[in-house]
C-alpha positions in Angstrom: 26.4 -2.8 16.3 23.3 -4.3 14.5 23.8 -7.0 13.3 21.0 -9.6 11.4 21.0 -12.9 10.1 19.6 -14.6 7.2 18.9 -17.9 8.6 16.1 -19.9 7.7 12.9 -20.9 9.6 10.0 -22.9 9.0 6.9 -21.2 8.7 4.4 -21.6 11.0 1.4 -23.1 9.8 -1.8 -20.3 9.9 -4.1 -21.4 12.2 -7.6 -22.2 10.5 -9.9 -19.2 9.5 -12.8 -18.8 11.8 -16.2 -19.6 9.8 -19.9 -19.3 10.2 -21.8 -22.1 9.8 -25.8 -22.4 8.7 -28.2 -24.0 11.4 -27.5 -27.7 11.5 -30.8 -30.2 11.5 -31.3 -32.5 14.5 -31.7 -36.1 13.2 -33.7 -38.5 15.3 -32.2 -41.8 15.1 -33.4 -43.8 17.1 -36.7 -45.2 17.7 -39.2 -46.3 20.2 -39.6 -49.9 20.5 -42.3 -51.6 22.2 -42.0 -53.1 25.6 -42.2 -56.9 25.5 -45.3 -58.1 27.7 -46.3 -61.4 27.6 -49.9 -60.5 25.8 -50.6 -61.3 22.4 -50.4 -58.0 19.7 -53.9 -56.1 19.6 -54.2 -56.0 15.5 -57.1 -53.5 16.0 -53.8 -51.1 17.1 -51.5 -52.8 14.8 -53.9 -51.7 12.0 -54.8 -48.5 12.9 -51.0 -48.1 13.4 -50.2 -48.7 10.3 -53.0 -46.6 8.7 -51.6 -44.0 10.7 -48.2 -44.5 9.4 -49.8 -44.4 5.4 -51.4 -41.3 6.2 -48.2 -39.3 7.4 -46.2 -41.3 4.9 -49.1 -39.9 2.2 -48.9 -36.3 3.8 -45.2 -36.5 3.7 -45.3 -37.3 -0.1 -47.5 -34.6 -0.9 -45.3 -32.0 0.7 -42.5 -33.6 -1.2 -44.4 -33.2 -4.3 -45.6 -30.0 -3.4 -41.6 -29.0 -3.1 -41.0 -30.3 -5.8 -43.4 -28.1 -7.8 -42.3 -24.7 -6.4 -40.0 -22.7 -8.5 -36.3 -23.7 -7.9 -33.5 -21.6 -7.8 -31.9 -21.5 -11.5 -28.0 -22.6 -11.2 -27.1 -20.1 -13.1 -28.5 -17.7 -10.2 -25.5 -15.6 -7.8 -26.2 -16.0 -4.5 -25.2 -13.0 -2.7 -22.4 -13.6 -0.1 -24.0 -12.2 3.4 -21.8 -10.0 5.2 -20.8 -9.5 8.6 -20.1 -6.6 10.5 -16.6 -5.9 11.9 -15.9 -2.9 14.5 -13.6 -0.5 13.7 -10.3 -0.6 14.7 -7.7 1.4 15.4 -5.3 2.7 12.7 -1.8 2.5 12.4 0.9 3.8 10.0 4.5 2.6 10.3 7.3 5.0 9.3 10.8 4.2 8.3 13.7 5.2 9.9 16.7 7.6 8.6 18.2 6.3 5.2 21.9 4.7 6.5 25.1 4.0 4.5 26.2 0.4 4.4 29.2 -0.1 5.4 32.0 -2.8 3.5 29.8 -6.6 5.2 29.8 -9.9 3.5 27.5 -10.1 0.8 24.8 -12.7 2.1 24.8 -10.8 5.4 22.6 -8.4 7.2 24.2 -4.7 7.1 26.5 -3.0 9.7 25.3 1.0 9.8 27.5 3.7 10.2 26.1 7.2 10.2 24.4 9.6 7.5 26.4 12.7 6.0 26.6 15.8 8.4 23.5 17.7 6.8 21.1 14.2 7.0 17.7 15.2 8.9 15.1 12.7 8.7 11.1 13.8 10.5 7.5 13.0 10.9 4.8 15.3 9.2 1.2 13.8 10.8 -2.5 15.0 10.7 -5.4 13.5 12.3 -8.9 14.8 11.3 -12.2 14.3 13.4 -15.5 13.5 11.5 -18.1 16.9 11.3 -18.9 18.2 14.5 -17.2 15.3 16.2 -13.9 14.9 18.5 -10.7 14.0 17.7 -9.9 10.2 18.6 -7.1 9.3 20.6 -4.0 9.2 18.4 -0.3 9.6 19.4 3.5 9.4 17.6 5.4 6.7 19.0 8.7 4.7 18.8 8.4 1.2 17.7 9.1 -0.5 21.2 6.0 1.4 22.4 7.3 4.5 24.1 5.3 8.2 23.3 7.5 10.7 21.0 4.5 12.7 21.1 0.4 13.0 21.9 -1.8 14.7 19.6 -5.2 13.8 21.2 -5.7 12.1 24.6 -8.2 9.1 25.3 -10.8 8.7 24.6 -11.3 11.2 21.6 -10.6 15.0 23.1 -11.0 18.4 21.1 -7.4 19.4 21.2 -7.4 21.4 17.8 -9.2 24.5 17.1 -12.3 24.2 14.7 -12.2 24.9 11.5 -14.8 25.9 8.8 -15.8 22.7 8.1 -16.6 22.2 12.1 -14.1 19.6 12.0 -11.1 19.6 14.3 -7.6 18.5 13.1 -4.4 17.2 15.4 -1.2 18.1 13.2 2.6 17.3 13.7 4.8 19.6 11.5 8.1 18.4 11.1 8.9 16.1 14.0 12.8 15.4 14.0 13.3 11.2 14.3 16.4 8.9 14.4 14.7 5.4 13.8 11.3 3.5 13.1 8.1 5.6 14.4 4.3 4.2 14.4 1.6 7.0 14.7 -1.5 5.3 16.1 -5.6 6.9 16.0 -8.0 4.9 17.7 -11.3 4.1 16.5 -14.1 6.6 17.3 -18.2 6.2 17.4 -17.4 2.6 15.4 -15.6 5.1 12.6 -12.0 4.3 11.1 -9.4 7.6 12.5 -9.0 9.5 9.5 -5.2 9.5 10.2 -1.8 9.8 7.8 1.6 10.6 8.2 5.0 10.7 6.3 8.4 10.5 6.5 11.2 12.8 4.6 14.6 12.3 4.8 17.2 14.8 3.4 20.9 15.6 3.1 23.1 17.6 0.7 26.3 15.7 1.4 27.6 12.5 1.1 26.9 9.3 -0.5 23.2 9.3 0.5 22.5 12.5 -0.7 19.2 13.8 -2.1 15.4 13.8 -0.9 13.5 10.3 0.4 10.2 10.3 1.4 7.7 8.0 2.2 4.0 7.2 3.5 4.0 6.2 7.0 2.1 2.3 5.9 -0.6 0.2 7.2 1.0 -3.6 8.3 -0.1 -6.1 5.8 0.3 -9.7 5.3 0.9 -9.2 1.4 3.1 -6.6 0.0 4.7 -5.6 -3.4 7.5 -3.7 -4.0 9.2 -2.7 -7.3 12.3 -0.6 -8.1 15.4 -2.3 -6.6 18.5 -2.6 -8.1 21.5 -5.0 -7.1 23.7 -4.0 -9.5 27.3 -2.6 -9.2 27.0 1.2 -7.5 23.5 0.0 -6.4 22.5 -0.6 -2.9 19.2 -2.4 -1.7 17.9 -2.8 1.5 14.5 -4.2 2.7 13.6 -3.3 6.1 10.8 -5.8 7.5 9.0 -4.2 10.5 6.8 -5.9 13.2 4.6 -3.6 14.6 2.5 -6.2 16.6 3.0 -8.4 19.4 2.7 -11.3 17.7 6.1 -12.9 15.7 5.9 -12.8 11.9 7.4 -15.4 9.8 8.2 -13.9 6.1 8.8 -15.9 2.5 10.1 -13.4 0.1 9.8 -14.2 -3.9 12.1 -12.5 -5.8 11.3 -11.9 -9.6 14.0 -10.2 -11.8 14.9 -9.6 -15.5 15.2 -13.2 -16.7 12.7 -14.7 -14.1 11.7 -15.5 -11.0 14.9 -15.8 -8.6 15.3 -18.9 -6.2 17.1 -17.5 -3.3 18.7 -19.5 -0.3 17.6 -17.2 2.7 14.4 -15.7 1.4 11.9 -17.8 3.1 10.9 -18.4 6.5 12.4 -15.1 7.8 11.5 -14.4 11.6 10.6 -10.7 12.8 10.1 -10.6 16.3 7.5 -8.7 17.9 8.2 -4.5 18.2 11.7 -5.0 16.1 13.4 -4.1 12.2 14.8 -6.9 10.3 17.3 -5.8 7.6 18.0 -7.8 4.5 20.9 -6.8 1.9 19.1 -8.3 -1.4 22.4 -7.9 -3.2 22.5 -11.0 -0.5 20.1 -12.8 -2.4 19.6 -11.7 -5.5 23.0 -10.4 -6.5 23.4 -8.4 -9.9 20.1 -7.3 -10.7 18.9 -4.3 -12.5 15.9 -5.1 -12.1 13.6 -6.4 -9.0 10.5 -7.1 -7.5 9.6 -8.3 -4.4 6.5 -10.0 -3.1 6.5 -10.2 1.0 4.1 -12.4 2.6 4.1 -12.9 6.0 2.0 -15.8 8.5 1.2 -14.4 12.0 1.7 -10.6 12.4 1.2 -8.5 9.8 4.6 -6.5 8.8 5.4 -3.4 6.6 7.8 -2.9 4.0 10.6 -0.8 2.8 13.4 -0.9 0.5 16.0 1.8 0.7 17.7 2.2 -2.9 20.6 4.1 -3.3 23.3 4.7 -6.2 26.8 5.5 -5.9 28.3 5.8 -10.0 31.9 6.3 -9.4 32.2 8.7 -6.8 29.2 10.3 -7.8 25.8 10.5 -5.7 23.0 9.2 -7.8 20.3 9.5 -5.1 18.1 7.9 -2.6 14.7 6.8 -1.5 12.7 4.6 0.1 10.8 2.6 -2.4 7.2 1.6 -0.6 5.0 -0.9 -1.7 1.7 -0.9 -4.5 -1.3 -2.1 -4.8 -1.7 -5.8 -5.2 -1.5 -7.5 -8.6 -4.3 -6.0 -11.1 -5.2 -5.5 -14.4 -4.4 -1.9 -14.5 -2.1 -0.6 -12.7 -2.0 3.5 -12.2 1.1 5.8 -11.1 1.2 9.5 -11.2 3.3 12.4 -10.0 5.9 11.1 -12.8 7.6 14.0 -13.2 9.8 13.9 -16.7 12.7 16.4 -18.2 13.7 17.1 -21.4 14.0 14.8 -23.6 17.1 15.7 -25.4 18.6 16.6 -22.4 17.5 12.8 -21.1 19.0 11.2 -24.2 22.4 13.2 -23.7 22.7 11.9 -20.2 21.6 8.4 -20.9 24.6 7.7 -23.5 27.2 8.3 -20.4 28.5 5.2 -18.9 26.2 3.7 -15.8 23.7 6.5 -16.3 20.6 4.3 -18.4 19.1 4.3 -15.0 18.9 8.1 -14.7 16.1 8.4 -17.2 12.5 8.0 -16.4 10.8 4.4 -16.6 7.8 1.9 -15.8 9.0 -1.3 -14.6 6.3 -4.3 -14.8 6.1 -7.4 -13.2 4.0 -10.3 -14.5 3.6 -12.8 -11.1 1.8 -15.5 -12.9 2.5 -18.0 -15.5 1.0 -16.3 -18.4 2.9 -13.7 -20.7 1.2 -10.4 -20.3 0.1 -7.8 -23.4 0.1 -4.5 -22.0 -0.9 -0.9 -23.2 0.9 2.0 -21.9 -0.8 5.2 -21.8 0.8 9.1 -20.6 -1.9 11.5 -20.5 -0.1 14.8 -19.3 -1.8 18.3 -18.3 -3.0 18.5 -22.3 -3.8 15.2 -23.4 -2.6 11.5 -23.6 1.0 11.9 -25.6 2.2 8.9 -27.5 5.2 6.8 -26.1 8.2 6.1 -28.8 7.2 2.6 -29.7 3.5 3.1 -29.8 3.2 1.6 -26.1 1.9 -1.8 -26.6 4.7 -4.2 -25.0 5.0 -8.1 -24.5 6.1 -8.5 -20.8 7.1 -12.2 -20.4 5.3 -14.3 -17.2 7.6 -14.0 -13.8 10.1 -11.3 -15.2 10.3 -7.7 -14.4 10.1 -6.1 -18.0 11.0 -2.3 -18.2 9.3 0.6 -20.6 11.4 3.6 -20.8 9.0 7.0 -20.7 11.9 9.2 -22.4 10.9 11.0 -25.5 8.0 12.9 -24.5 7.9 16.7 -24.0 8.9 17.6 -20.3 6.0 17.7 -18.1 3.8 15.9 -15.4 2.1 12.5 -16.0 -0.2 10.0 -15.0 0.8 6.7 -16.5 -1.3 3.6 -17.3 -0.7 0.3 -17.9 -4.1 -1.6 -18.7 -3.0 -5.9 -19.3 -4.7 -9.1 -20.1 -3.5 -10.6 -17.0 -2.8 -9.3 -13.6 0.3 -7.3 -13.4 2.5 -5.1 -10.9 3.8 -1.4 -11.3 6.1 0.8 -10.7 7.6 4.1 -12.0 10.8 5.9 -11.6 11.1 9.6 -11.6 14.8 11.1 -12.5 16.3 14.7 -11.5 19.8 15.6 -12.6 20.9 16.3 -16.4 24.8 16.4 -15.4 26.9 13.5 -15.2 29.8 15.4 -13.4 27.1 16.3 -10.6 25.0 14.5 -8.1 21.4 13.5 -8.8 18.1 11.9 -7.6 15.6 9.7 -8.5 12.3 8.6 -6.9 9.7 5.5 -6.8 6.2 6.2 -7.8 4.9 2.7 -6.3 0.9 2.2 -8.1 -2.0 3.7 -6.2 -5.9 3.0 -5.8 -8.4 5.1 -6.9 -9.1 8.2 -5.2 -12.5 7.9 -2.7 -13.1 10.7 0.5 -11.7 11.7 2.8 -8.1 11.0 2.4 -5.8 13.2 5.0 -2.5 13.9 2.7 0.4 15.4 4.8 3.5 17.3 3.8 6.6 17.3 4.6 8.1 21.1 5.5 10.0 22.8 3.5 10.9 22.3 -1.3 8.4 22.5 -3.7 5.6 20.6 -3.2 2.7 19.5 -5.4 -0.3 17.3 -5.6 -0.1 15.7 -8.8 -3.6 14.0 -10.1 -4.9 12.2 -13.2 -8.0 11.5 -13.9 -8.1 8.3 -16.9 -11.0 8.4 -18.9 -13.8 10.6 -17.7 -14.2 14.2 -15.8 -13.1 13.9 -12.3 -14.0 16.5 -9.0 -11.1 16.8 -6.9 -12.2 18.7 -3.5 -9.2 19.7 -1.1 -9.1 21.3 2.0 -5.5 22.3 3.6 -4.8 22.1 7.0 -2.3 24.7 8.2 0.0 24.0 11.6 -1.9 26.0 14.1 -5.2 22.9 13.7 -7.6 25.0 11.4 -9.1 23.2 8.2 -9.4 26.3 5.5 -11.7 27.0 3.0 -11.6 24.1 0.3 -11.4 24.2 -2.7 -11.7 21.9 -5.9 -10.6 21.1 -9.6 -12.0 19.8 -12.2 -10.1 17.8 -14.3 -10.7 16.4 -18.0 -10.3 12.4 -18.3 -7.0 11.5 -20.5 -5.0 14.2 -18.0 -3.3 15.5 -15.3 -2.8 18.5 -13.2 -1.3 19.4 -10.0 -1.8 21.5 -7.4 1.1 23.4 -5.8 1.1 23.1 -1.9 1.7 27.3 -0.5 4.1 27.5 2.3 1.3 29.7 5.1 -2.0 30.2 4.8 -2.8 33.0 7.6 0.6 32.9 8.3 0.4 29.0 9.5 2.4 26.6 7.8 0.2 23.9 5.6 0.8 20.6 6.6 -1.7 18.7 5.4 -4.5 18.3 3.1 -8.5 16.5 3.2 -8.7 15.7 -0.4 -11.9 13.9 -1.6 -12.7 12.6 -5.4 -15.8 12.7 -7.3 -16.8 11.7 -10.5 -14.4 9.9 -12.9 -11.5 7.2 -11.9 -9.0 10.0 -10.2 -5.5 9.4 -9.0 -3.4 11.6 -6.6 0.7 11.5 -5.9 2.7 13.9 -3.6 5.4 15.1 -5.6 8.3 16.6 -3.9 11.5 18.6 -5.1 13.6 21.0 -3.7 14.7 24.8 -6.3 18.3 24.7 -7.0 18.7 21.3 -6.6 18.4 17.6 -8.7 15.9 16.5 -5.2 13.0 14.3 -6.3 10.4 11.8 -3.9 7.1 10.7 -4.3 5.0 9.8 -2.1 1.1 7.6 -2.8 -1.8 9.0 -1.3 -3.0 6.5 1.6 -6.6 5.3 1.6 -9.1 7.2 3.1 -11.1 6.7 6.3 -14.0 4.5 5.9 -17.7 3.5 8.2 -17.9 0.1 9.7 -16.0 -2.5 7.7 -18.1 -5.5 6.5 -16.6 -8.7 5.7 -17.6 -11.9 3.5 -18.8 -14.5 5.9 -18.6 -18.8 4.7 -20.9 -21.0 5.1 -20.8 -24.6 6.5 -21.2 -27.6 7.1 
């Protein structure tokens, strides 16, 4: 049995960042004295001593005037921080384990599991790409104590894959079953960052927890958002706070909610030791909440974050997923992949009992202490369409204030929120039109813009499509698919209008190889990219960001001193 507990901790205090300081002067201070010797002074030296001294005292006040004369920097002038450089590291993407049903535990406890429906499957879906005419680096699937699930490339960086067109070489899992928390892991080649992604897919057709959940296999952070949970009756939230490292991580969790920020007994101070999962039943903290943010920071190891949301109306499935963190409080916040049904259909189911949460929304969080004005945008595959309510909202400071996007012709969209203060973001996809029959929903957590060479994998198996928006001028989107057998294909590329969105449907085989993963790259205009998956014949919905893409040598800020 697993069993956590909610006791407190104190922090440990961060240990001061590391600076570089400027060249320090060496001060002379003190002076030669003469040696006493019983003779009288000479004032011929005493005189040509102190000549001497006017002199240098006259030279040093010309080159102090001289200074002085130069041109000055003007205070108004920006002094460019100097960088450093910073080696490349190794990359590493933590995915969640199999969604789990709670079993009946005291609320303000950690949960007991019992297992998933009969038909539950949860796997792995991995690429990692080499840079052009290079090797792949070392890069394996592993379980979070440490032991190998599975190698893709050996160490250093070997050619296991077959080249493709692009004379790049490509290490694929496809489909790897897994019963808890994996890390895949690329090491750092020729002082480049791996150009490595995975993601994980849950799905079951039975029981309480079923529907489709997928997720982005993260990068550990010491700062993470998350938006989407729900502690309300029939809801179920669970964050699951992983430690990849080997150092402990201490977590404070703020917890922002409908009528405002939540102070929680239990949220702060929150050990996760080294290689392990710590559970946390919000419900526990933040009981009856329909709506909820939470900010994760953590002091010593980095951690990453999940919440697994579920909804039970009656004895009716309402879905699952695994909400994942955005990006970090912004201005503008971007999600797309939102993936709307009819509207009348939307408004039918909407009226039933315990079903408002069914429908399609944008939830927004305002972390400071300043109400936020914020304008909502949709721009679909023909245009921006107009939100009931004209789309301008007043979202009070340290609430979570919620925007339905019902009412708009059925479709894919990009949605925007642009504010006058720094917000967070999150939208909820819906599947399902019947109240009598099970349904889905899904997270669309806000994304960066897109750059090159992002390596998008897909799970196996439903419709899938890469959904992108481009905001407000022409974007390129190159993609190139990689199929199971290690080949990169031919690539291809869209152009897309600013103000829309398109998708691109993901074929089962190219050359009779499965495609599990994509090397998408973004030109042009602000573009934005979501994996959208669904499954024909069923209410299945999950989304799932696109992770950054693989960058040179990182280069930091460096402080200066005294």
């Amino acid at each position: 049995m697993h069993k956590e507990e909610n006791d407190g901790g104190t922090p440990a205090a961060p240990s001061p960042a590391p600076e570089f300081r400027a060249g320090t002067a060496i001060r002379n201070e003190e002076r030669a004295k003469p040696a006493k010797t019983g003779r009288r002074p000479d004032r011929r030296g005493m005189v040509t001593g102190l000549l001497s001294a006017a002199a240098i005292l006259a030279a040093g006040g010309g080159l102090v005037g001289a200074a002085s004369l130069a041109p000055q920097p003007s205070p108004d002038r920006q002094l460019e921080i100097p960088l450093a450089s910073v080696p490349a590291g190794s990359s590493q993407g933590v995915c969640p384990g199999p969604a789990k049903l709670l079993e009946g535990t005291p609320v303000g406890t950690d949960p007991q599991f019992s297992p998933e429906s009969a038909t539950a499957s949860t796997s792995v879906s991995a690429a990692v790409v080499s840079a052009a005419g290079g090797s792949l680096p070392g890069s394996r699937l592993s379980a979070l104590g440490g032991s190998e699930l599975l190698r893709i490339a050996d160490v250093p960086g070997a050619a296991t894959a077959p080249a493709g067109v692009s004379s790049q070489l490509a290490g694929i899992i496809a489909q790897r079953s897994v019963k808890d928390v994996s890390v895949l892991s690329a090491d750092a080649l020729g002082n480049r960052q791996p150009a490595a992604a995975a993601v994980m897919s849950y799905t079951a057709t039975d029981g309480d927890l079923q529907g489709l959940a997928a997720a982005a296999c993260q990068a550990p952070s010491n700062d993470l958002w998350l938006t989407g949970a729900n502690t309300a009756v029939g809801r179920s939230s669970v964050l699951h706070l992983t430690n990849a490292s080997t150092t402990p991580a201490t977590v404070n969790l703020e917890l922002y909610g409908k009528n405002g920020q939540i102070q929680a007994p239990g949220s702060r101070g929150l050990l996760v030791a080294p290689k392990s999962t710590r559970s946390i039943v919000l419900a526990g903290l933040a009981p009856g909440e329909e709506r909820l943010s939470v900010h994760a920071r953590s002091t010593g190891g980095p951690v990453s974050a999940f919440i697994q949301q579920s909804v039970l109306r009656g004895l009716t499935p309402g879905g699952v997923d695994f909400i994942a963190p955005g990006t970090a409080p912004a201005p503008r916040q971007v999600m797309t992949g939102i993936d709307i049904q009819d509207p009348e259909d939307v408004a039918a189911l909407i009226a039933a009992p315990g079903y408002l949460d069914a429908a399609p929304s944008l939830q927004i969080t305002v972390p400071g202490p300043i109400d936020a004005v914020v304008e909502v945008k949709l721009f679909g595959s023909a245009g921006q369409k107009a939100l009931p309510g004209g789309g301008v909202v007043t979202a009070k400071a340290g609430t979570v204030t919620e925007v339905p996007l019902a009412g708009v012709p059925a479709g894919q969209y990009t949605v925007s929120a642009t504010s006058d203060v720094t917000i967070v973001a999150g939208a909820r996809v819906s599947r399902g039109l019947k109240a009598s029959q099970s349904s889905d929903f899904g997270w669309a957590p806000s994304t960066a813009q897109l750059g090159s060479q992002h390596v998008v994998p897909v799970p196996q198996g439903g419709e899938r499509m890469i959904v992108f928006g481009a905001l407000d001028d022409r974007a390129t989107i190159s993609y190139t698919p990689i199929t199971a057998d290690g080949k990169l294909r031919p690539a291809a590329s869209a152009n897309i209008a600013g103000g829309t969105t398109t998708s691109l449907k993901v074929p089962a085989e190219i050359g009779k190889s499965p495609v599990v993963a994509y090397l998408v790259s973004a030109s042009g205009g602000a573009a934005y990219g979501t994996v959208l998956l669904e499954r024909e014949g069923r209410s299945d919905v999950s989304t799932v960001a696109i992770a950054p893409g693989a960058e040179g040598q990182e280069k930091v800020p460096v402080t200066l001193g005294q």
